[in-house]
MARMARDO-567152 format. One line per field, with one value per residue (C-alpha): residue number from 1; residue in three letters; x, y, z. Coordinates in Angstrom, 1 decimal. Layout:
BEGIN
n	[NUM,...]
res	[ALA,...]
px	[X,...]
py	[Y,...]
pz	[Z,...]
END
This chain:
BEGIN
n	[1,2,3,4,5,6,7,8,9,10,11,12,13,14,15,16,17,18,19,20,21,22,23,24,25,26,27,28,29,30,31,32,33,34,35,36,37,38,39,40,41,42,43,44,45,46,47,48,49,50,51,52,53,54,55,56,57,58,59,60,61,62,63,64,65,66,67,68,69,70,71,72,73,74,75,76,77,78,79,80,81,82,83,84,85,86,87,88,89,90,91,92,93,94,95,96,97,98,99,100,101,102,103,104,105,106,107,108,109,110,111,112,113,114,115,116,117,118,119,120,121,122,123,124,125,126,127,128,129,130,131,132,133,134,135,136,137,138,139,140,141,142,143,144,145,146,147,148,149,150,151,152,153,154,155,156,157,158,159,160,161,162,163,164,165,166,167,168,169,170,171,172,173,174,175,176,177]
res	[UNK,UNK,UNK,UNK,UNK,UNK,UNK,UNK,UNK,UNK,UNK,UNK,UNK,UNK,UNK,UNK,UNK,UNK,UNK,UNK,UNK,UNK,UNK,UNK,UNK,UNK,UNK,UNK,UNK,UNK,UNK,UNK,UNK,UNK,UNK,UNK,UNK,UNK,UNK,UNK,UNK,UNK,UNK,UNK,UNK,UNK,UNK,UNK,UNK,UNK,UNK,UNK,UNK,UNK,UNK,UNK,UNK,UNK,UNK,UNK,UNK,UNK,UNK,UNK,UNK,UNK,UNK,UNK,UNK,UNK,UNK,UNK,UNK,UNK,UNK,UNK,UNK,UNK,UNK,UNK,UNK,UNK,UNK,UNK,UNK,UNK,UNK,UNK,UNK,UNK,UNK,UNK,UNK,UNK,UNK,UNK,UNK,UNK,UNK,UNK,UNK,UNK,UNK,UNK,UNK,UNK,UNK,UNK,UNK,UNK,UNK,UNK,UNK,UNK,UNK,UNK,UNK,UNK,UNK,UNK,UNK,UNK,UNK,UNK,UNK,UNK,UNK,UNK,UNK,UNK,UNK,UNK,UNK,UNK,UNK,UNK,UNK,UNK,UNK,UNK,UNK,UNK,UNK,UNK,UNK,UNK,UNK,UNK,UNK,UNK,UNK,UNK,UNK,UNK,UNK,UNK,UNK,UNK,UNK,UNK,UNK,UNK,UNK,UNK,UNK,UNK,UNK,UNK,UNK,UNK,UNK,UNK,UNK,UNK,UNK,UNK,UNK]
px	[-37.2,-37.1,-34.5,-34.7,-30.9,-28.4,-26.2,-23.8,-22.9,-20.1,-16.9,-13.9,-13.3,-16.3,-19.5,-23.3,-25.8,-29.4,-31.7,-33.5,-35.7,-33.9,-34.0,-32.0,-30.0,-29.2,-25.6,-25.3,-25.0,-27.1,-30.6,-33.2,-37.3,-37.7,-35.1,-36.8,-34.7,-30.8,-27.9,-24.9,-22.4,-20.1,-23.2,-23.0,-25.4,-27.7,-28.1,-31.8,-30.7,-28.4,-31.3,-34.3,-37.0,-40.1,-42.0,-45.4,-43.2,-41.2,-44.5,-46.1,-42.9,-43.3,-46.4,-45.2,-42.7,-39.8,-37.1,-34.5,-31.1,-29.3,-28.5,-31.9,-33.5,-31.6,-32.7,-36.3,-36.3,-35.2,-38.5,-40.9,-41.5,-40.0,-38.4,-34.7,-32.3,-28.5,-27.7,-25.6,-23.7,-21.3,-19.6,-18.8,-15.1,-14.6,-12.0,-13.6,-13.1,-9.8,-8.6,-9.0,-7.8,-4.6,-4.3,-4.7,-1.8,0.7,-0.2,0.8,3.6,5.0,4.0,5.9,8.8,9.1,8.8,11.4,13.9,13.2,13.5,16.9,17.9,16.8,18.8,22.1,21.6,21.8,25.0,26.6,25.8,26.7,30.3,30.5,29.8,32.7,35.1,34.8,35.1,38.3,40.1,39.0,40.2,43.4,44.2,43.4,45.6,48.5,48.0,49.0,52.1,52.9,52.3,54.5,57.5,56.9,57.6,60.4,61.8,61.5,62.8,65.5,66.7,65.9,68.8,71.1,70.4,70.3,73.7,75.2,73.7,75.3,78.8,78.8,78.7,81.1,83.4,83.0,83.8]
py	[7.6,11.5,13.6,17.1,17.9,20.5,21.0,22.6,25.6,28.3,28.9,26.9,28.2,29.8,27.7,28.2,25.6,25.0,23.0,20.5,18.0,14.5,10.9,9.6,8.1,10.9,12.8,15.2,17.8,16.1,16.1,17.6,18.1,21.6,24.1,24.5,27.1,28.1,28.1,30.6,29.0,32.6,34.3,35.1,32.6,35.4,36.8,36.3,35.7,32.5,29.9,30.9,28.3,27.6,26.7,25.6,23.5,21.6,20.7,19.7,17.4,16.1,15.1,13.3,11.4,13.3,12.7,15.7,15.0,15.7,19.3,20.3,18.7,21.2,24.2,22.7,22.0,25.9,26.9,24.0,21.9,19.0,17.3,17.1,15.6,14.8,11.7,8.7,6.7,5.1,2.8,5.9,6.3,2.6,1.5,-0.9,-4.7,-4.7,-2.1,-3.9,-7.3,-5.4,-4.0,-7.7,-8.8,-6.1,-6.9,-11.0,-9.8,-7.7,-10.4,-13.2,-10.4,-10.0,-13.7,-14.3,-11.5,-13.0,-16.6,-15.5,-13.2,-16.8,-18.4,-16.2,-16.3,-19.8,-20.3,-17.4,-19.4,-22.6,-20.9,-19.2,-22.9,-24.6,-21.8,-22.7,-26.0,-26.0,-23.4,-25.8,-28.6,-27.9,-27.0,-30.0,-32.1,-29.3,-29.8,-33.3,-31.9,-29.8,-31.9,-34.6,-32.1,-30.9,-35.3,-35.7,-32.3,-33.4,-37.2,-36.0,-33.6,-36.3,-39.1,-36.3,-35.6,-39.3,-39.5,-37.3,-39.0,-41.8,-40.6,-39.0,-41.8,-43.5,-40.5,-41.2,-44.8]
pz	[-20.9,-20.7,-19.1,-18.1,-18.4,-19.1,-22.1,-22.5,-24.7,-24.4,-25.1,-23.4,-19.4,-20.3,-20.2,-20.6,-20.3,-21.9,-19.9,-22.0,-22.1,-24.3,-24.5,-21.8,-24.6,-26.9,-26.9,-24.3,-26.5,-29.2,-30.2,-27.8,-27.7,-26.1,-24.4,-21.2,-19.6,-19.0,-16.8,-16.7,-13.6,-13.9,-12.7,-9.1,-7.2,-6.5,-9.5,-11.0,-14.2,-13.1,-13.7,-16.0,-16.4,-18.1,-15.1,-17.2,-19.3,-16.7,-15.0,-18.1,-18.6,-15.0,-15.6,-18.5,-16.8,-17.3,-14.8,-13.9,-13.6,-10.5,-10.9,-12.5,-9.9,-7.4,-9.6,-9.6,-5.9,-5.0,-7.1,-5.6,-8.3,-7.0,-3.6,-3.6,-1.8,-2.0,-3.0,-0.6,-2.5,0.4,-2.1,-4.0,-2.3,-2.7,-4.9,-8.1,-8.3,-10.2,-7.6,-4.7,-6.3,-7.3,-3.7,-2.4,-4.8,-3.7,-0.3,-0.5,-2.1,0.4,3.1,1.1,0.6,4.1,5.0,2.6,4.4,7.5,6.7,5.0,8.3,10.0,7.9,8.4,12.2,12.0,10.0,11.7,14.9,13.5,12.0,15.5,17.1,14.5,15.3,19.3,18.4,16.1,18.7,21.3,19.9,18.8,22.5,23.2,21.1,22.3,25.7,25.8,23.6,25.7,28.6,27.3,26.1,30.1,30.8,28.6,29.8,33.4,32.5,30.9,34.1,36.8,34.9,35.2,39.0,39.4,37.4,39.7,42.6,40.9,40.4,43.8,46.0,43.2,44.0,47.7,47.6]
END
């Protein structure tokens, strides 16, 4: 298939490029047919001498078959030669295949991250709960067992004042007799 394409020429930062007509599968800068025109992109857009083309040449080519490429067919449009219009390519902002399986990836991981910090803030609720529960339950239960300590130091405290008081109820009717 024929292309009508540029190539470029130039120096570096400061380019100039032929407008050709190729094999769609030769080098950019490789072998060519016919140099159909030029293209200086530090020429003001104005300037007549930007874009110079071999009108009966291009045609001839068209007939032929010859596609333009994208921006020739913009120079070619602005002299009538042929309809152009800008390309939609919606998937063109789309991330490829490998991108979007790698974004799928991260994005498990950092649910199953997440999951995993809850699961472990779950799980340190629970044992600070059941530690808090155990705590209540070993101050409670020692209180228990010191209550009835207490409670029967308070009945051997009391046993051992009411023999006296009944000892001296004793001896004082002894003493009265």
């Amino acid at each position: 298939m024929l292309r009508i394409r540029l190539t470029r020429g130039g120096t570096k930062k400061r380019p100039y490029y032929s407008i050709i007509i190729a094999d769609s599968h030769a080098p950019r800068d490789g072998r060519f047919i016919e140099k159909v025109g030029t293209y200086n992109p530090l020429l003001k857009k104005d300037d007549p001498t930007r874009v110079t083309l071999k009108l009966e040449s291009i045609t001839a080519w068209l007939a032929k078959g010859a596609q333009p490429s994208d921006r020739v067919a913009r120079f070619l449009a602005a002299e009538g030669l042929v309809k152009w219009e800008h390309g939609n390519n919606p998937n063109r902002a789309k991330p490829g295949k490998k991108a979007q399986e790698r974004v799928a990836e991260r994005a498990k991981r950092d649910t199953d991250r997440i999951a995993a910090e809850e699961a472990a803030k779950a799980d340190a609720a629970a044992a600070a709960v059941a530690a808090a529960e155990a705590a209540a339950a070993a101050a409670a239960a020692p209180a228990v067992e010191e209550a009835p300590a207490e409670e029967a130091a308070a009945e051997e405290v009391v046993a051992e004042e009411a023999p006296a008081e009944e000892a001296t109820a004793e001896e004082t009717p002894a003493e009265e007799a």
